[in-house]
N, C-alpha and C positions, 0 to 999 in steps of 0.2 A: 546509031549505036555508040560512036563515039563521046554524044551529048548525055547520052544515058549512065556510059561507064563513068564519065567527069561527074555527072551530079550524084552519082555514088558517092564516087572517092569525096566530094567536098561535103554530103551529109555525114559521112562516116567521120572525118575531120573536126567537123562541129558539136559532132556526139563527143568525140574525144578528147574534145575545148572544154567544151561544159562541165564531162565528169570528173576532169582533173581538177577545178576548180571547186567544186564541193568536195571537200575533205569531209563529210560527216559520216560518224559511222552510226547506222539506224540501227546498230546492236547494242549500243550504250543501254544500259540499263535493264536489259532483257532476263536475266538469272536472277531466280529466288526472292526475295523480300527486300532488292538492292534499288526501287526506283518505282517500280510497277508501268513498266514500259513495254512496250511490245515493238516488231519490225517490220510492220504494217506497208503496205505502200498506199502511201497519203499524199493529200493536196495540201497548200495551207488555207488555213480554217475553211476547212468544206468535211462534210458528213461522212465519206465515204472513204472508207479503210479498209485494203485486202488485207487478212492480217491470219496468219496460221495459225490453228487450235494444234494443241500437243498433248500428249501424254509424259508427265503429268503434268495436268494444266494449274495457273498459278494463278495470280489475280488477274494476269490480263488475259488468259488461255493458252500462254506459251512461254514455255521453260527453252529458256538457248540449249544447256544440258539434255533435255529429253531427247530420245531418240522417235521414238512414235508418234506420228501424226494422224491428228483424226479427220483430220480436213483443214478448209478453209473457210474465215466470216469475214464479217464485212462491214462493221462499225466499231467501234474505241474509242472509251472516254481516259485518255491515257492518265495513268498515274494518283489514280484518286481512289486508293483505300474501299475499303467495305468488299473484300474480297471479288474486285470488278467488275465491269461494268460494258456493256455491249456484248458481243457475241453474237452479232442476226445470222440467221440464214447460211448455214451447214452445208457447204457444196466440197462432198467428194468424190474426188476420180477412183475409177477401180479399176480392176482387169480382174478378170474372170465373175466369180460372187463376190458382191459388195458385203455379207457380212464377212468372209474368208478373205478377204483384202489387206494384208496391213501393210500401213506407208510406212517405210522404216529410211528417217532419214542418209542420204550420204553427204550433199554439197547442200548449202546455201549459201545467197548472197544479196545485197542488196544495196540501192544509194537513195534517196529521198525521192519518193514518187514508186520506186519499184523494188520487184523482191523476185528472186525463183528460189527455187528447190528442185533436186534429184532426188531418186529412192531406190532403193535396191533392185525393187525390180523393173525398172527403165525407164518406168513413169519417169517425166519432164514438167514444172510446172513456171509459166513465166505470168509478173503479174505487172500490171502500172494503174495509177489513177493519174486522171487530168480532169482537173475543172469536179465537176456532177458525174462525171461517166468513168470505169473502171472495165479495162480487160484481162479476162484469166485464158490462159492457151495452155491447154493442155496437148503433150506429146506423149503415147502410148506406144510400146513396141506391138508389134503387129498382135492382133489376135481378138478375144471378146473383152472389148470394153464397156467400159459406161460411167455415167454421174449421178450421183445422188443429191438432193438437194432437202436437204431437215429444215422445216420453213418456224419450227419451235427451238430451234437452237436460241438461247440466250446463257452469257455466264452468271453468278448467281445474283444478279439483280430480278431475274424470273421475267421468264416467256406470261403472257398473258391471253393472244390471242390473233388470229392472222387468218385473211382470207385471199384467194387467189384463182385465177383464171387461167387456163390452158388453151393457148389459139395456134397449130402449127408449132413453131420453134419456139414461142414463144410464151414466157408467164408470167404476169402482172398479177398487181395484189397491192395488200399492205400488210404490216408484222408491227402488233402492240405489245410492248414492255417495259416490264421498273424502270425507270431511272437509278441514279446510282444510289446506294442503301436502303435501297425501295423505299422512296417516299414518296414516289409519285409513279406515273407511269408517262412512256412517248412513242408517238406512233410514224411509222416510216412510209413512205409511199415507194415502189420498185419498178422494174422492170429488168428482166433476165431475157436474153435474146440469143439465138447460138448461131453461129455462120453458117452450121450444114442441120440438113432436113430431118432432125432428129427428133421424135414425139417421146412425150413422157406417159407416165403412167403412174398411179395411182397407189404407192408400195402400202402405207399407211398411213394411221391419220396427220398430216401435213408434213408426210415423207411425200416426195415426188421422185422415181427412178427414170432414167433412160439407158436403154443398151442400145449397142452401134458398133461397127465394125472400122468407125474413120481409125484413122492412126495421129490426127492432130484436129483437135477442136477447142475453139475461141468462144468462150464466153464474153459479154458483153453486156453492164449489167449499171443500172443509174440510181441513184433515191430520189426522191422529194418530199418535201413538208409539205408538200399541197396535193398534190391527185397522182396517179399513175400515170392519165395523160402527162404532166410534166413531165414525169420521170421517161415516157418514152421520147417526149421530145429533146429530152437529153443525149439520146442517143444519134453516135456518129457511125460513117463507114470509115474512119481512124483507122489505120493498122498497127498494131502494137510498137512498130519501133516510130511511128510519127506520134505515137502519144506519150510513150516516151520520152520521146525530143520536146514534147511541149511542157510535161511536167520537171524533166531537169531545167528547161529555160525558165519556169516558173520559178522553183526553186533557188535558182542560182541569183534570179532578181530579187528575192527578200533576203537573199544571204551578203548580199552588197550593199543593201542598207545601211550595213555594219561591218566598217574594213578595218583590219588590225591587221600589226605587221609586227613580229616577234618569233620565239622561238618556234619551229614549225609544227613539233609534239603540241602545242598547247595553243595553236593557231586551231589545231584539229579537233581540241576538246571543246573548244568556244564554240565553235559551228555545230558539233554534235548537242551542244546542249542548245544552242541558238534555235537548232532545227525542232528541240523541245516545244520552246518559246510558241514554235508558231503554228499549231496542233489545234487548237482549243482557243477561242468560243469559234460556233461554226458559220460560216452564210449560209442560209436557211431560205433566200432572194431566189425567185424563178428570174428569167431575164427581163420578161416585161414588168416583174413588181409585182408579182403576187408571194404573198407568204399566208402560214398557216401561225396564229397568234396563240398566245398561251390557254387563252378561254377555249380555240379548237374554231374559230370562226374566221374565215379565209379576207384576208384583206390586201392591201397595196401598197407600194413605198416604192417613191421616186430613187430612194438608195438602199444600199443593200441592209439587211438585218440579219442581226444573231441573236444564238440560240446558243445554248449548252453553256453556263453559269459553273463556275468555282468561285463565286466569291466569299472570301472567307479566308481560303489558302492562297490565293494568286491575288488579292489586291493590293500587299504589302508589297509583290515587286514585280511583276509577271505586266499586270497594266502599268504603273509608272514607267516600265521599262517601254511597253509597247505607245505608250503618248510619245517619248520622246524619238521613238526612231519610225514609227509607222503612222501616223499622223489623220491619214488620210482613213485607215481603218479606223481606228482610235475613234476616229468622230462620231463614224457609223456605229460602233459599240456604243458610244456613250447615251447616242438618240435611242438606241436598241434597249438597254436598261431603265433608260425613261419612259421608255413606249411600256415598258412593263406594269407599269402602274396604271394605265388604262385599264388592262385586261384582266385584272385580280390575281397581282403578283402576293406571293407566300417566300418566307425564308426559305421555304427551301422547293422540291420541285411541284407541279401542279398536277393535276390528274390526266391532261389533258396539254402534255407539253410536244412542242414540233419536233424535238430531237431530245435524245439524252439530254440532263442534268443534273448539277448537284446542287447548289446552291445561291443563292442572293441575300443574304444576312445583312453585309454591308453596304449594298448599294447607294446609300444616303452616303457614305464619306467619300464614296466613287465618284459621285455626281458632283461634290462638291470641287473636290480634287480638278476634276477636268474641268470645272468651269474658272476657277486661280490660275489656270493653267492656261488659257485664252477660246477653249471650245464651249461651240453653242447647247446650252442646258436650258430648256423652258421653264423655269422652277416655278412660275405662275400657274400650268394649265398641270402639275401633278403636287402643287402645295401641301392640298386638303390630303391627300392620298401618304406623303411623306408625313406629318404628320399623326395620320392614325397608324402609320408603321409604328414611328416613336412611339406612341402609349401605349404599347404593347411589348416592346423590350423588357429583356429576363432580369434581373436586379437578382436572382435569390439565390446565387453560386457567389463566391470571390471573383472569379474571372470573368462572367458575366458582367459580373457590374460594373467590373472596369469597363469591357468592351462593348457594355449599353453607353455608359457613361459618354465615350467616344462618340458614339450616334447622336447621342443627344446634341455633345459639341457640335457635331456638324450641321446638324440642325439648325440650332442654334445662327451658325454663320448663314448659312442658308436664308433663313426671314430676316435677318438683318438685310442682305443683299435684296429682299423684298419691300424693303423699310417697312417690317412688321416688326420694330424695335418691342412692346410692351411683349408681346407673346416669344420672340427672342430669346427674353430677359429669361425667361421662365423655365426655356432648357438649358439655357447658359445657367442656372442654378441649379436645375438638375443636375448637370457636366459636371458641376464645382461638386459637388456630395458625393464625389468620387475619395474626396479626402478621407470622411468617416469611414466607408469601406476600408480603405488604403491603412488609416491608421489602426483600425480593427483586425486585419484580416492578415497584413501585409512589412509592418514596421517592427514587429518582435521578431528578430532574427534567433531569439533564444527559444524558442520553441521546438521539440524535439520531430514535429513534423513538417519543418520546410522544402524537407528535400525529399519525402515522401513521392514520388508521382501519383498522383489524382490525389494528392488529401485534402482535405473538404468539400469534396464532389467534384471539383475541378476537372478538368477532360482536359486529359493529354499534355499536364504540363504539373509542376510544384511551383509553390511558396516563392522561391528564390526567381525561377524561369519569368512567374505572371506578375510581379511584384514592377515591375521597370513598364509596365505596359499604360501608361500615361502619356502616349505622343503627343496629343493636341496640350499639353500642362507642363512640358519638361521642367518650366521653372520652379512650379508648385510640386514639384515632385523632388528636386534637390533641396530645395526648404521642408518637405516632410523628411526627406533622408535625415537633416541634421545641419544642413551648409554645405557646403563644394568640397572643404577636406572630409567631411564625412561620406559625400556620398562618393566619393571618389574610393575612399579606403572600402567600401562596399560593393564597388565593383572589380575594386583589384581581387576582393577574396571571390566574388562570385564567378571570375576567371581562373585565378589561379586554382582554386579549388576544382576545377574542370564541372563546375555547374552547369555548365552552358549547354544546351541541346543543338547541336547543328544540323540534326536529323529531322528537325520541326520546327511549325511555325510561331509558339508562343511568346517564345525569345528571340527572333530573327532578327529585331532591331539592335539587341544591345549591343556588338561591337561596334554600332555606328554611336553610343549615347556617350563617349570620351568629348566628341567632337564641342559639347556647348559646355565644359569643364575647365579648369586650368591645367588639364592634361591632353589635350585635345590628339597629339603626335600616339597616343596609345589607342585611337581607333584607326589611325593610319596602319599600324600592327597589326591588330587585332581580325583587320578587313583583308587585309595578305594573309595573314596564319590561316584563317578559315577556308578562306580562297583557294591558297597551295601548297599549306604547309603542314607536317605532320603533328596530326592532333590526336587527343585522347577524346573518350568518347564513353559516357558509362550508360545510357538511355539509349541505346538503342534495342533495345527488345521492347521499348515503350514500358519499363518496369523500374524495380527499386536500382540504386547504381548497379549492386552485383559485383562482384570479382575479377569478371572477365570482360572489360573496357575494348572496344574494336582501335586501334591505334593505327592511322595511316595517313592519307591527305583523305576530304572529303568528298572529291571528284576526281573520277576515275574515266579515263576512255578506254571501258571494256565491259561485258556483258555484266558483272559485278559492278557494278559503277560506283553507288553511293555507299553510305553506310547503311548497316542490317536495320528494317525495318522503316527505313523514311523514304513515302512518297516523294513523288516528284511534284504530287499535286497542279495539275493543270501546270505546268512549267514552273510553276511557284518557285521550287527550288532550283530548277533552270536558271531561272532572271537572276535567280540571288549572284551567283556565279557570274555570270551576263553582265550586271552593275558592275561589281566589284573589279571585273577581268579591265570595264572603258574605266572606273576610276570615280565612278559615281553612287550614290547611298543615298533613295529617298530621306529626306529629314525626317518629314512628317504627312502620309497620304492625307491632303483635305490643303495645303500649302505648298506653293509651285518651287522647291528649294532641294537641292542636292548638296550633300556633301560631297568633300574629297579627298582621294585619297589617290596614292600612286598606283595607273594602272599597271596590270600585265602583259602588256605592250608597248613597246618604244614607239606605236603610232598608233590614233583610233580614230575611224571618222566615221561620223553619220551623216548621211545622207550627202556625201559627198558637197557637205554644207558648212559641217562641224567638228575640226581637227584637234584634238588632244596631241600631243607631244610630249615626251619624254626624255630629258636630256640628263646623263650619265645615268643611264640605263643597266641594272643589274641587277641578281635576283637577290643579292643581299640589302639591296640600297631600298628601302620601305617606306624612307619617311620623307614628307614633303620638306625640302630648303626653301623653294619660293616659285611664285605661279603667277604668270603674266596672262592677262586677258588681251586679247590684240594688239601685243606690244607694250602694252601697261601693266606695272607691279597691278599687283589683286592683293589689297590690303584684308582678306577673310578668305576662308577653307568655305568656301560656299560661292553654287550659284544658282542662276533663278533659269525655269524651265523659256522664258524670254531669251532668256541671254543664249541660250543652247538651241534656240529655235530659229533666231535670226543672222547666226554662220557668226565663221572667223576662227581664234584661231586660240585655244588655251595651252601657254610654256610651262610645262613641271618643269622643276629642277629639282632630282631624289637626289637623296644622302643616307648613305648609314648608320647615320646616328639622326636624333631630331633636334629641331628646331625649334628652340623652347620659348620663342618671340613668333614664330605662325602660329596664327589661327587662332589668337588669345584676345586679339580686336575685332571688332565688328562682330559678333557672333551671332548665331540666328539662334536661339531662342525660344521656341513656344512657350506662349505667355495664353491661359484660359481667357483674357482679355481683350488680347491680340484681333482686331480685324480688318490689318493690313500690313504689307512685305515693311521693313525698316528702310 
């Protein structure tokens, strides 16, 4: 008895260890049009998300605000626009009739992995995921209860089609639906199991009810991308508070990756948003190596593989961010996106995809990026496949063609690194007649529709916002400007004018493009302003500027989080935050190189390998005085994703004013010529 009370008190202790050390609040971003984020209880990158539907329901099916709930689903493709995306399988508790039922919120709560809710009338609902498997326990005050289970729920990416088996407690199946903006469709494999001897029945078409008199019952409930066998052998006899305990210990090990020590308000926003971070893309990996491929034809991999694509919005910082601190994932993504070109990968999702998606547009600068970056890329056995990507990129928008443009560059490097110099040459000239666009499209700033959003078919961005969108050219882009005092005076107006969209992705680069200028100290600004400081904001309805500008900081730790109308986009906008907080700024995705800036923390480590430092540490002091690489001045505001990969140790020294001798040597550069570090 005595053995039994102790290993209480010392699991109860270790529960108490854990939860204090994740500060994240999984409500960040849950209200209205501020994130498109839900309070799910989730794994990291795995399929499975218990996550509350509300009235009224929003993009992701749950308003923090709403009072009425209409149940519970159980997939999320967090934060990616087109009025959201998941929503499977509709399980709700009732008392008395299920249509005469309403859940009317009192309590909720929740920390990474898990969630409950109370309801007015006594219903209890506790949730966790761990791994592939999720439990829901529901608590009824005494009397006629039951669950409902709507096997056609989906949010508006559309149910399409779902079949299912009823054995005892038990019902297996699968549930097909859109992908996100419906452009594709993906099909889920399940198993729902219940701890007491409960039979369903048959309410309507792919409703399933059960009534029952328990007063507490535990759902128990797995997916897979491959069969329903999987999905049942996912299933444990786990009790909710040991899966628990596995999913916080889970949690808490990706949240150590990344340790920062500083203010403790903003210690808490970094992990809330960290916790974004690491949602999305999914493992889709049975244990022994089986997965379901994007063609729908069931195959094997000695490591794991993912599924569920944002590229497009999250490859600007979301993966840069994830190479340098998760490494070991990272690799497996990157095989995961090359595998794609096997199975007849499309920009965006396929008809016949393992899990939710949104997109792959980019994935040629992605591959290129992680292989600069020292991970393994086959580029030999998916050449022929990259390449007919390339001749099919959109040229016939302004924005486009920059961002074909880009592909091409990266191509480009790509066959060179194959010594297919003559064919090379060919997208490297393609890449370069990014000029004629630029000077067409992009160089008359007296044009009365720059600042227009969408003008000349553009999506989701103006004139001024896509104009700077030359990363793989920087040089060739400050000689289209005019020279360095030209282009410089064309960013100070592009700033000071509050042009800038911090609610999207078109522009996300430019408070880092000061850095290869002879003002270089004004992205050190620039990347703090955004980061913490109170900004102006005239695009956030995604429309013309308007009158009414949101004015605040752009990260928030509360259901309100971001600004009005910007995705969080697959963490996209997460990372952004994430970078900025350790003091780092992809230069250029497709080149292993970070800029710097002073982080939001007097200390940062990754992976308990690679410490940042900060000395005279203040929230006025922005701008770097000088930066020691292991004890040695660092003659450039730059470093290579090497140098961050093989430990030690980087000394900021901020100041309040800048340093108008950093960062003006050595400068990184992108030259369209370029095909190797300096």
């Amino acid at each position: 008895m005595k053995q039994m009370f102790f290993g209480f008190i010392a699991m109860f202790i270790l529960n108490v260890a854990l939860c204090q050390t994740i500060s994240s609040n999984i409500f960040l971003g849950t209200s209205g049009d501020h994130g498109q984020l839900s309070p799910a209880a989730s794994f990291p990158f795995r399929l499975l998300s218990i996550c509350p539907n509300s009235y009224p329901n929003t993009h992701t099916g749950y308003e923090y605000k709403a009072g009425e709930f209409l149940g519970f689903t159980h997939n999320r493709f967090e934060g990616v626009g087109c009025m959201g995306s998941g929503g499977a399988m509709l399980i709700k508790p009732f008392i008395g009739e299920v249509q005469n039922c309403k859940l009317l919120k009192q309590n909720e709560s929740g920390e990474p992995g898990y969630y409950d809710v109370s309801f007015t009338n006594g219903l209890k609902c506790n949730f966790v995921v761990a791994g592939n498997e999720g439990v829901e326990q529901y608590i009824f005050p005494k009397g006629n209860n039951g669950i409902s289970v709507d096997l056609s729920s989906a949010l508006p990416s559309g149910f399409i089609d779902e079949s299912h088996t009823i054995s005892s407690n038990e019902i297996t199946g699968w549930i097909q639906a859109g992908t996100t903006c419906r452009r594709g469709s993906y099909k889920l494999y399940y198993a729902l199991r219940s701890d007491k001897p409960i039979s369903w029945k048959e309410a309507s078409d792919h409703v399933l009810v059960s009534n029952f008199s328990f007063d507490t019952v535990s759902l128990r409930i797995a997916f897979s991308s491959v069969s329903t066998d999987y999905a049942k052998a996912s299933l444990t006899t786990r009790n909710i508070s040991a899966m628990r305990s596995s999913s916080t210990a889970a949690w808490k090990r990706m949240f150590d990756v990344i340790q920062v020590k500083g203010d403790h308000e903003e210690e808490k926003l970094f992990y809330s948003l960290l916790y974004r971070v690491l949602q999305s893309p999914y493992n889709i990996s049975e244990p022994d190596g089986a997965y379901r491929a994007i063609d729908g034809s069931i195959q094997n991999s000695k490591s794991p593989v993912y599924n569920g694509w944002s590229i497009w919005d999250n490859y600007k910082t979301q993966l840069p961010l994830l190479s340098v601190a998760y490494p070991e994932q990272f690799q497996d993504m990157i095989t995961s996106i090359a595998n794609l070109y096997r199975f007849g990968k499309k920009d965006w999702a396929t008809s016949t995809e393992p899990s939710n998606t949104v997109r792959t547009e980019h994935a040629i600068v992605v591959l290129l990026d992680a292989y600069r970056k020292g991970y393994k890329v086959d580029f030999g056995a998916i050449a022929d496949s990259l390449i007919n990507e390339a001749n099919k990129l959109d040229f016939s928008r302004p924005d486009k063609a920059l961002e074909s443009s880009y592909d091409c560059w990266a191509l480009s490097q790509i066959l060179f690194i194959l010594q297919r110099d003559s064919l090379a040459k060919v997208y490297l000239d393609k890449a370069a007649n990014y000029k004629q666009y630029w000077t067409k499209e992009f160089k008359d700033l007296s044009k009365r529709d720059i600042d227009d959003f969408g003008a000349r078919g553009m999506y989701q961005g103006t004139i001024w916002q896509y104009r700077w969108f030359v990363p793989f050219d920087a040089k060739g882009l400050v000689e289209l400007c005019g020279g360095d005092s030209v282009y410089i005076e064309q960013l100070n107006e592009f700033f000071d004018n509050e042009y800038y969209n911090a609610a999207n992705e078109p522009d996300i680069q430019v408070p880092y493009m000061y850095n290869f200028s002879s003002h270089p100290w004004s992205s050190q600004a620039m990347i703090h302003k955004y980061a913490k400081d109170t900004v102006v904001q005239y695009y956030t309805d995604q429309n013309y500027r308007g009158i009414d500008p949101q004015i605040g900081r752009v990260y928030n730790n509360r259901p309100d989080a971001f600004l009005r109308s910007m995705d969080d986009d697959a963490g996209a906008m997460s990372s952004l935050y994430v970078l900025a907080a350790c003091g780092l700024s992809p230069a250029c995705v497709g080149w292993p190189v970070y800029y710097l800036s002073v982080p939001l923390f007097e200390k940062v480590t990754f992976n308990k390998k690679f410490t940042i430092t900060v000395k005279n540490f203040s929230k006025d002091k922005k701008y770097i005085e000088s930066v020691k690489l292991n004890g040695k001045p660092l003659d450039r505001n730059w470093l290579t994703q090497n140098e961050i990969m093989q430990g030690g140790t980087l000394d900021i020294i901020a100041a309040a004013t800048p340093n108008t001798n950093f960062g003006i040597r050595n400068q990184f550069i992108t030259d369209i010529n370029k095909r190797v570090l300096p």
